[in-house]
C-alpha positions as protocol buffer text, in pm:
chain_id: "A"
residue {
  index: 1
  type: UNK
  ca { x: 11107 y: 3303 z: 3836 }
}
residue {
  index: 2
  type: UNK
  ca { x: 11455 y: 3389 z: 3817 }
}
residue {
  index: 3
  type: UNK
  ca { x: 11655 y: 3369 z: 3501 }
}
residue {
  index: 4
  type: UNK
  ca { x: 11940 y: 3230 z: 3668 }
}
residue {
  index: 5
  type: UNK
  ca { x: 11736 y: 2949 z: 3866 }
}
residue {
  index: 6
  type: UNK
  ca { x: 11514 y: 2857 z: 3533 }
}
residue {
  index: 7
  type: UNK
  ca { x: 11857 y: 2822 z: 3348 }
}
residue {
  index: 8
  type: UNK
  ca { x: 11959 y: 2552 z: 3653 }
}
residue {
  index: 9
  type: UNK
  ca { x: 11672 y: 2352 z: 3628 }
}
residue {
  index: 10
  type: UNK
  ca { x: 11636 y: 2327 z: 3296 }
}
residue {
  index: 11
  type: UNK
  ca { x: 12027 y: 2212 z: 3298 }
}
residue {
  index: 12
  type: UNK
  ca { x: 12007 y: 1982 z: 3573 }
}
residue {
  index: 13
  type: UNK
  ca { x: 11689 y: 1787 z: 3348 }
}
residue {
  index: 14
  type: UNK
  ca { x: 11855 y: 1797 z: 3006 }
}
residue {
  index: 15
  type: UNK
  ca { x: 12183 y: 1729 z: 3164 }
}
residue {
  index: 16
  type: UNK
  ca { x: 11990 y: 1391 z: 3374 }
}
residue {
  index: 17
  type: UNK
  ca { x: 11799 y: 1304 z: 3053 }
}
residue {
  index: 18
  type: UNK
  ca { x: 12100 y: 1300 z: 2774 }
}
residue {
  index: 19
  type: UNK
  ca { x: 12317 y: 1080 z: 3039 }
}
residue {
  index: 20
  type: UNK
  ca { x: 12050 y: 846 z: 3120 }
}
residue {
  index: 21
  type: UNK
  ca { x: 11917 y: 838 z: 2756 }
}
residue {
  index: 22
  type: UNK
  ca { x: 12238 y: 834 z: 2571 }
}
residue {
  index: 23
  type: UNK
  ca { x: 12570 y: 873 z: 2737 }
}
residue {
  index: 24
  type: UNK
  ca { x: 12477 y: 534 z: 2929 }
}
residue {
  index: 25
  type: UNK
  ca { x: 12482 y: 341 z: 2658 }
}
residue {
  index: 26
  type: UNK
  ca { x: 12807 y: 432 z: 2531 }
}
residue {
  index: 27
  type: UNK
  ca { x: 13088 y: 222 z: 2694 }
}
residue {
  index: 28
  type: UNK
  ca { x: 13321 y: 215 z: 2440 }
}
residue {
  index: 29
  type: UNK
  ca { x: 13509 y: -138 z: 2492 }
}
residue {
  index: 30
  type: UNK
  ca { x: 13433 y: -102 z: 2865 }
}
residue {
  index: 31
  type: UNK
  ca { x: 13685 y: 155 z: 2952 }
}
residue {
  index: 32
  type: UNK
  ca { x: 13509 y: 472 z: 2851 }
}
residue {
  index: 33
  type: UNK
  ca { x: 13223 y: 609 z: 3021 }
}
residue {
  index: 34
  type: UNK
  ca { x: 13138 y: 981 z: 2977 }
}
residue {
  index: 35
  type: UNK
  ca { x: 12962 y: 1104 z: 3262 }
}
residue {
  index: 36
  type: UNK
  ca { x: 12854 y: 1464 z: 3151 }
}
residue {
  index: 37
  type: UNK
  ca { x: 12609 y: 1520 z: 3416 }
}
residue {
  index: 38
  type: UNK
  ca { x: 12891 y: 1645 z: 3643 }
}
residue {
  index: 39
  type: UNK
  ca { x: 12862 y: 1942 z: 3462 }
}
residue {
  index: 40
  type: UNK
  ca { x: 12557 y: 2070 z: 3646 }
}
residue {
  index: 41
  type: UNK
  ca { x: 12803 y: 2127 z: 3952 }
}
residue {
  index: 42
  type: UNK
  ca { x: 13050 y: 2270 z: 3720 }
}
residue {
  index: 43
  type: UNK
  ca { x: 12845 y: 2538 z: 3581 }
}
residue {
  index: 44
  type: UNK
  ca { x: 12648 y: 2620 z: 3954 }
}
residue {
  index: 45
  type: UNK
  ca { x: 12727 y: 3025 z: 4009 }
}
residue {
  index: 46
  type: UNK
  ca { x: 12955 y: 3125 z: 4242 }
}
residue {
  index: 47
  type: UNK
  ca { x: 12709 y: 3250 z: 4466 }
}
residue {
  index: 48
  type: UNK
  ca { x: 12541 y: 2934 z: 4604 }
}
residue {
  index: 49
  type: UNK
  ca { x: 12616 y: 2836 z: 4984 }
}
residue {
  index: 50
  type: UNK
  ca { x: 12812 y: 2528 z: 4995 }
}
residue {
  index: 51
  type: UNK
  ca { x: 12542 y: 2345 z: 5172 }
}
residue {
  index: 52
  type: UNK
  ca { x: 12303 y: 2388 z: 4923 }
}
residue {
  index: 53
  type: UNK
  ca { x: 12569 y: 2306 z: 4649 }
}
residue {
  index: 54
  type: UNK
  ca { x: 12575 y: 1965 z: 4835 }
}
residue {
  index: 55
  type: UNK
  ca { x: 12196 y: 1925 z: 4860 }
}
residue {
  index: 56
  type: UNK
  ca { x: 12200 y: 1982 z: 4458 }
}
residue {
  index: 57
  type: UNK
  ca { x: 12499 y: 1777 z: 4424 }
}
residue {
  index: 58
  type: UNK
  ca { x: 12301 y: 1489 z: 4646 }
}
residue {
  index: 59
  type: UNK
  ca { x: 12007 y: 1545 z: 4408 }
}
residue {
  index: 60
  type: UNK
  ca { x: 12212 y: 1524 z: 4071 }
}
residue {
  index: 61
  type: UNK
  ca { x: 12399 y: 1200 z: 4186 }
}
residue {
  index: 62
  type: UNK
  ca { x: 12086 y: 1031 z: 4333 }
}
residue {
  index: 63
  type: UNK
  ca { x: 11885 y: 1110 z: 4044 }
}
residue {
  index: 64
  type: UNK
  ca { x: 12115 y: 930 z: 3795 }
}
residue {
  index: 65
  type: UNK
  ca { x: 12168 y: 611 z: 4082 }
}
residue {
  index: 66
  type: UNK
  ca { x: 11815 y: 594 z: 4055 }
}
residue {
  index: 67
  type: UNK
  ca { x: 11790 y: 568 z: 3677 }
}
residue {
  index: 68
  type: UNK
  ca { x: 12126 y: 308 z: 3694 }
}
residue {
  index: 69
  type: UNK
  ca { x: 12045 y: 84 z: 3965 }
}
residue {
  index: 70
  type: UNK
  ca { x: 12341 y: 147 z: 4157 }
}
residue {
  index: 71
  type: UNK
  ca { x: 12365 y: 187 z: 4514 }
}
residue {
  index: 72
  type: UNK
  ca { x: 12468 y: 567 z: 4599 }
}
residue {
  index: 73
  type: UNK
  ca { x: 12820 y: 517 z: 4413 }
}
residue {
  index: 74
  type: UNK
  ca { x: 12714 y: 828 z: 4182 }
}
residue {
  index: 75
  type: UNK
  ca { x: 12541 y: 1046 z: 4469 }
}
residue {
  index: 76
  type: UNK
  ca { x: 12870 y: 988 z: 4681 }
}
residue {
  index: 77
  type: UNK
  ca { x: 13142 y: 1086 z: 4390 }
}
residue {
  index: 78
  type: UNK
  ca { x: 12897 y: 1398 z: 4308 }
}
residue {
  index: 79
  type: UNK
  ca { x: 12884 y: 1519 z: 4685 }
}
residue {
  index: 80
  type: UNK
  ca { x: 13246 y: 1465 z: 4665 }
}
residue {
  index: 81
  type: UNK
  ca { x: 13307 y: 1688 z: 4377 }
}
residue {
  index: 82
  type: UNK
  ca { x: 13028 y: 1913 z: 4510 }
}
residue {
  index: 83
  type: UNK
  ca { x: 13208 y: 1970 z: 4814 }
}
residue {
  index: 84
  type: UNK
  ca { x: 13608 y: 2005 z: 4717 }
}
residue {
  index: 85
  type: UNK
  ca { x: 13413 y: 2210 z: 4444 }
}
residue {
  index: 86
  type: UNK
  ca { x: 13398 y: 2547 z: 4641 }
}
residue {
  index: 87
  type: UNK
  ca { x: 13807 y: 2466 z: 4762 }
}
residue {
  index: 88
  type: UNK
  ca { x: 13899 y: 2412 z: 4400 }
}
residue {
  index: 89
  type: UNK
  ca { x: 13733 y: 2798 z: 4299 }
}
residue {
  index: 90
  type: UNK
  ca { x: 13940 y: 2939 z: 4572 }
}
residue {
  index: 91
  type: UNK
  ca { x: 14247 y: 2831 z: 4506 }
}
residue {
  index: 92
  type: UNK
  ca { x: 14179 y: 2900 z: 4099 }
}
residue {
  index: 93
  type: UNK
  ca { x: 14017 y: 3221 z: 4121 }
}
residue {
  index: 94
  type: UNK
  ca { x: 14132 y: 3487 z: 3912 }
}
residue {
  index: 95
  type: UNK
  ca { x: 14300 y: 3781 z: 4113 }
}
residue {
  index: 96
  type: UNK
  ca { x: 14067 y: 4029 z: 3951 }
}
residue {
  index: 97
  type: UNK
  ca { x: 13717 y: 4136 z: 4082 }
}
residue {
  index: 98
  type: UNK
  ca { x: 13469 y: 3934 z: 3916 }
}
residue {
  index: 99
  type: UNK
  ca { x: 13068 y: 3933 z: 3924 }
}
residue {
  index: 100
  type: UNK
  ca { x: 12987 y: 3802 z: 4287 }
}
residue {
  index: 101
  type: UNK
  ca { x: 12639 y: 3661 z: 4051 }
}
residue {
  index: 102
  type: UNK
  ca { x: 12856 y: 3492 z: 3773 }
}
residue {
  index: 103
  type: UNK
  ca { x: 12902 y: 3154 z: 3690 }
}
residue {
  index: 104
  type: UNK
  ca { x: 13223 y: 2970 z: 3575 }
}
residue {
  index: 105
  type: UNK
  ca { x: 13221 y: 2882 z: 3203 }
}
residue {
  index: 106
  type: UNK
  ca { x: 13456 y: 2935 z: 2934 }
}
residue {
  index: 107
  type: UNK
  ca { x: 13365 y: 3248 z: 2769 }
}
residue {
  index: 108
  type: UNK
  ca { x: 13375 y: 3450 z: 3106 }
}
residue {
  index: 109
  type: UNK
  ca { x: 13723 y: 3308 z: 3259 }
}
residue {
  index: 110
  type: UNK
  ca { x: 13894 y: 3170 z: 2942 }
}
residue {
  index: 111
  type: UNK
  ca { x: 13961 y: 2854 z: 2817 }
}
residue {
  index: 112
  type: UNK
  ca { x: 14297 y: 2749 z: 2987 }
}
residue {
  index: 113
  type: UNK
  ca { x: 14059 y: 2879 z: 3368 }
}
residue {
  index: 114
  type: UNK
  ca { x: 13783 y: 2701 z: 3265 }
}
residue {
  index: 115
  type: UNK
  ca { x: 14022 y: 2352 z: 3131 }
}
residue {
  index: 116
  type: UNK
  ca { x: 14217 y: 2347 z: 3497 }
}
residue {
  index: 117
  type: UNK
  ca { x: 13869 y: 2424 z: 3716 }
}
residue {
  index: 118
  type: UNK
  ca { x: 13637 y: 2174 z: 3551 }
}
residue {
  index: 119
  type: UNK
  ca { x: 13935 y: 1919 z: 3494 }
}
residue {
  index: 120
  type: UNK
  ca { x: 13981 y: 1951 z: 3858 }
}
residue {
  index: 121
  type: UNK
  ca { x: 13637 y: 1877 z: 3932 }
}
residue {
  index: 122
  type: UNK
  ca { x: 13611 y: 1584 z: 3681 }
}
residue {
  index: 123
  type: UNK
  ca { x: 13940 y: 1410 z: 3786 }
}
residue {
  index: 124
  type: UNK
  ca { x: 13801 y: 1425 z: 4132 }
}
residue {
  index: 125
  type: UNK
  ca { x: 13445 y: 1273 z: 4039 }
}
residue {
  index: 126
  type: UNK
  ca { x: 13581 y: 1039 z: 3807 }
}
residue {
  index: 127
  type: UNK
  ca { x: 13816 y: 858 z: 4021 }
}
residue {
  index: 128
  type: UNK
  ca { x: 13614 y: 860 z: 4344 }
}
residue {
  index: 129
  type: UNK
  ca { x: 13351 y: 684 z: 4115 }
}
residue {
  index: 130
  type: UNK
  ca { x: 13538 y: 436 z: 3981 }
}
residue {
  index: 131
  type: UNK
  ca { x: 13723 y: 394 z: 4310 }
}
residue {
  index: 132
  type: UNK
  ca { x: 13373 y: 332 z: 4519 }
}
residue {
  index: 133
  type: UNK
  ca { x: 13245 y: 109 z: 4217 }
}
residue {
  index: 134
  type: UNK
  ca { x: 13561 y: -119 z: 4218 }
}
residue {
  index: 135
  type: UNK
  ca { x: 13578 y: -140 z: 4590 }
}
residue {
  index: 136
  type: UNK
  ca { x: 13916 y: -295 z: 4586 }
}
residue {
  index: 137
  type: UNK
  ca { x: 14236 y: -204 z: 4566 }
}
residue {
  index: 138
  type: UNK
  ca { x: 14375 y: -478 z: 4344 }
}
residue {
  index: 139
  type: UNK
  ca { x: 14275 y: -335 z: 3999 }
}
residue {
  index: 140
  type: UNK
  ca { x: 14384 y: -45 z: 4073 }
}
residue {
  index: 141
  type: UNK
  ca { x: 14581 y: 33 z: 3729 }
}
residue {
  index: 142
  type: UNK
  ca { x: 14230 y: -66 z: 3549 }
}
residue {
  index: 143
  type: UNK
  ca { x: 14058 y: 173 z: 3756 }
}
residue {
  index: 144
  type: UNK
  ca { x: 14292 y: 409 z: 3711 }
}
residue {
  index: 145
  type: UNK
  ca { x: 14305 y: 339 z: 3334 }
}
residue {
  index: 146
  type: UNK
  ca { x: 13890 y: 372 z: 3328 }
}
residue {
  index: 147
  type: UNK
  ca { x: 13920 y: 704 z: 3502 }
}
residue {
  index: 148
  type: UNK
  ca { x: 14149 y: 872 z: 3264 }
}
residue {
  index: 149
  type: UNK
  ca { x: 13982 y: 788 z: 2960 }
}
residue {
  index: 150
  type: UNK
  ca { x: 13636 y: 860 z: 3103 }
}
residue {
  index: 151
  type: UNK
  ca { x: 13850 y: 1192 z: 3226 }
}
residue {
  index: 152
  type: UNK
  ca { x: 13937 y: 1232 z: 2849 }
}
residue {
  index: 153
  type: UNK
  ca { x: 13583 y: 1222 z: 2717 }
}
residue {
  index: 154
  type: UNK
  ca { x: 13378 y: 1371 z: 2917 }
}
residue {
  index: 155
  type: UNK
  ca { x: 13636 y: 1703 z: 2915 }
}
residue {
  index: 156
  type: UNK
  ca { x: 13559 y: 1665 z: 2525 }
}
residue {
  index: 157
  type: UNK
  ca { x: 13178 y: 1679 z: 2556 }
}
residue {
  index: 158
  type: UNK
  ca { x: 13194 y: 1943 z: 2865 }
}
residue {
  index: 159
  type: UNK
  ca { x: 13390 y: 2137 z: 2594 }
}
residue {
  index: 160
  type: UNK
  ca { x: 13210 y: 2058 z: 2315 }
}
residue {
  index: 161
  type: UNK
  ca { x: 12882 y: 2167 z: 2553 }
}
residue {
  index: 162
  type: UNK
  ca { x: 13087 y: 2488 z: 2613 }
}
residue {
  index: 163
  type: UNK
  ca { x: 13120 y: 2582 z: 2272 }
}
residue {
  index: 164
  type: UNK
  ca { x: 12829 y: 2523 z: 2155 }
}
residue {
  index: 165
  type: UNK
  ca { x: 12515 y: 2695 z: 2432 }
}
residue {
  index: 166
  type: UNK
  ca { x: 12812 y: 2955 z: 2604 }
}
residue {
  index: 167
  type: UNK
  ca { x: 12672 y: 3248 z: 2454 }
}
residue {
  index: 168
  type: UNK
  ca { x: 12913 y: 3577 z: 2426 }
}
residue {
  index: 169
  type: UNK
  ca { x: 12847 y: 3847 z: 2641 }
}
């Protein structure tokens, strides 16, 4: 099996079980709710067709509705991310050639790259969840408010992950 692949899968499980088995349970004063799992799609290489980033976005977002008892809301904001994800890499791409094999993370593109890409990516997830969870438009400043500090924390523990299993090449 490929290196790249076994990496992925074992990512997508650890990823599934520490926000199901932790990272649920922390709702600090019901505004802050890291959702690290998004950073499966983060760290997908560059290389995947955008349909299958979808199906694995799907999969990701399903997985954890399945293990919360919600109704799709997670599967919809990761197939949204999933899908502006590819968009996002284009327009933040550095100029210079890079592997057409690699994978976005912090040690290969830099921290300041890697901040704007997966804060893109979160901001987008983040506030199409809490949008489709709120279904209405009249909280919209508490939505809002439960976006950006869920924004805040989960870039600190997709940073922290960074640090910590990003090996240098």
């Amino acid at each position: 099996m490929n290196n790249v692949l076994l990496n992925n899968i074992i990512r997508f499980i650890l990823l599934i079980l520490i926000q199901v088995g932790v990272l649920n349970q922390v709702q600090l004063g019901g505004f802050i709710n890291p959702y690290l799992y998004i950073l499966f799609i983060i760290m997908l290489p560059f290389n995947i067709p955008g349909w299958f980033i979808l199906v694995l976005s799907f999969v990701m977002g399903i997985s954890i509705d399945m293990f919360c008892n919600s109704p799709g809301i997670h599967a919809s904001a990761t197939v949204f991310a999933g899908f502006l994800r590819q968009y996002i890499i284009i327009g933040m791409m550095p100029r210079e050639n890079t592997e057409p094999i690699s994978a976005p993370n912090i040690r290969t593109f830099g921290v300041g790259w890697f901040f704007k890409y997966s804060l893109a990516i979160v901001v987008v997830h983040h506030i199409t969840l809490f949008v489709i969870e709120a279904f209405k438009f009249s909280d919209i400043h508490l939505v809002l408010w439960r976006a950006l500090l869920s924004i805040a924390f989960t870039m600190l523990l997709i940073f922290l992950c960074q640090f910590i299993f990003t090996r240098n090449k």
